[in-house]
C-alpha atoms as one frame of an Amber mdcrd trajectory, in Angstrom:
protein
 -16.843  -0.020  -5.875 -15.242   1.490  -9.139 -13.078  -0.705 -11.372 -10.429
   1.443 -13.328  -7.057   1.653 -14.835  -6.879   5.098 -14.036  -4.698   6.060
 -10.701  -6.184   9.690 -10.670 -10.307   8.153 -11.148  -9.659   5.950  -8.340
  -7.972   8.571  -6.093 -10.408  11.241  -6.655 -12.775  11.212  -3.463 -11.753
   8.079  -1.932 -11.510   6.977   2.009  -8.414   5.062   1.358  -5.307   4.666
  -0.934  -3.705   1.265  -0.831  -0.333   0.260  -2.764   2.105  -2.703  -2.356
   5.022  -3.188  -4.240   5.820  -3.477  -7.784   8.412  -5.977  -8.030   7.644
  -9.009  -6.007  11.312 -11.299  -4.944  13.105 -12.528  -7.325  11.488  -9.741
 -10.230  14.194  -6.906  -9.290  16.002  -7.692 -11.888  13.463  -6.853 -14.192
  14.358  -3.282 -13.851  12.477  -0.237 -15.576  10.735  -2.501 -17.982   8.927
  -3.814 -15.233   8.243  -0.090 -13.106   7.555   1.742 -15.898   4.010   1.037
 -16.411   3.110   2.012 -12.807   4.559   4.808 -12.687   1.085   6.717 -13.053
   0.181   4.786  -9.789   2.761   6.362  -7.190   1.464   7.397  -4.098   2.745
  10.899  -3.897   1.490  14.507  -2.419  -0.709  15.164  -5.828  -2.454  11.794
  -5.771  -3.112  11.899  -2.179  -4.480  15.301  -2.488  -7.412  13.913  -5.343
  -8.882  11.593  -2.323 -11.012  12.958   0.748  -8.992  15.005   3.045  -9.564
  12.452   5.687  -8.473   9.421   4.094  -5.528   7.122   5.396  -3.041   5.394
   3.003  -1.726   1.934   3.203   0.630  -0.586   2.249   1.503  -3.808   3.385
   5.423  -3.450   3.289   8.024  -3.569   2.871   7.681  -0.577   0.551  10.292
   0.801  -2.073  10.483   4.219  -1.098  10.545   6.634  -4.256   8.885   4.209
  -6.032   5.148   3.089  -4.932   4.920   5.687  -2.550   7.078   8.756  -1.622
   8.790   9.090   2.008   6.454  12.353   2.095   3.252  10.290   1.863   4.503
   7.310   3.841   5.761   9.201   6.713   2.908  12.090   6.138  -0.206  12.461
   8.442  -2.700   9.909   6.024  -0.542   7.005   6.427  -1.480   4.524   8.240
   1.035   1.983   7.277   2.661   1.558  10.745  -0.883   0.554  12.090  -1.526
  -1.620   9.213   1.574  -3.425   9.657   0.962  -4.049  13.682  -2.352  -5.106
  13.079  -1.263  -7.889  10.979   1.008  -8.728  13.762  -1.394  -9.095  16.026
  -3.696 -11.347  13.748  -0.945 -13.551  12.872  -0.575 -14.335  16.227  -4.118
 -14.993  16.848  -4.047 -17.567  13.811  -1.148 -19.072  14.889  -2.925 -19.660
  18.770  -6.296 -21.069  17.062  -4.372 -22.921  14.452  -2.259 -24.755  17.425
  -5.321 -24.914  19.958  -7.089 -26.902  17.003  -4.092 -29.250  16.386  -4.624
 -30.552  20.259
């Protein structure tokens, strides 16, 4: 594992890209100030193409479209945010059943 602040070291190579938001509820009204400084980090076309060409993107939604990640990326062939997003379904529901079955 690599540690960095830069978005382009990080992509270069890698199996995976992951994002998430950049304003979490209640920081929207933070604006620019707060978006600016991630800009570098977008998950667009160029970034995408510094990675392997078999590696998957993901995010854990919801996703600000334009910002984080572009429509072309998210809705592209690497993404696998759809799957991501069911699979967490699925476990959520399989917590909830052991959480209950250990409450009896």
């Amino acid at each position: 594992m690599t540690v960095t602040a830069d978005a382009e070291t990080a992509a270069t190579g890698a199996d995976v890209l992951v994002t998430d938001t950049w304003t979490s509820m209640g920081q929207e009204g933070d604006g620019l100030d707060r978006v600016k400084p991630f800009r570098p980090f977008q998950v667009n076309a160029r970034l995408l193409g510094l990675a392997d060409s078999e590696a998957v993107v993901l995010h854990c939604l919801p996703a600000h479209r334009g910002d984080e990640i572009t429509d072309e990326v998210m809705d592209g062939p690497a993404s696998a945010v759809w799957d991501e997003a069911e699979n967490r379904l699925h476990a959520q529901k399989a917590l909830l059943v052991w959480l209950l079955e250990r409450s009896q």
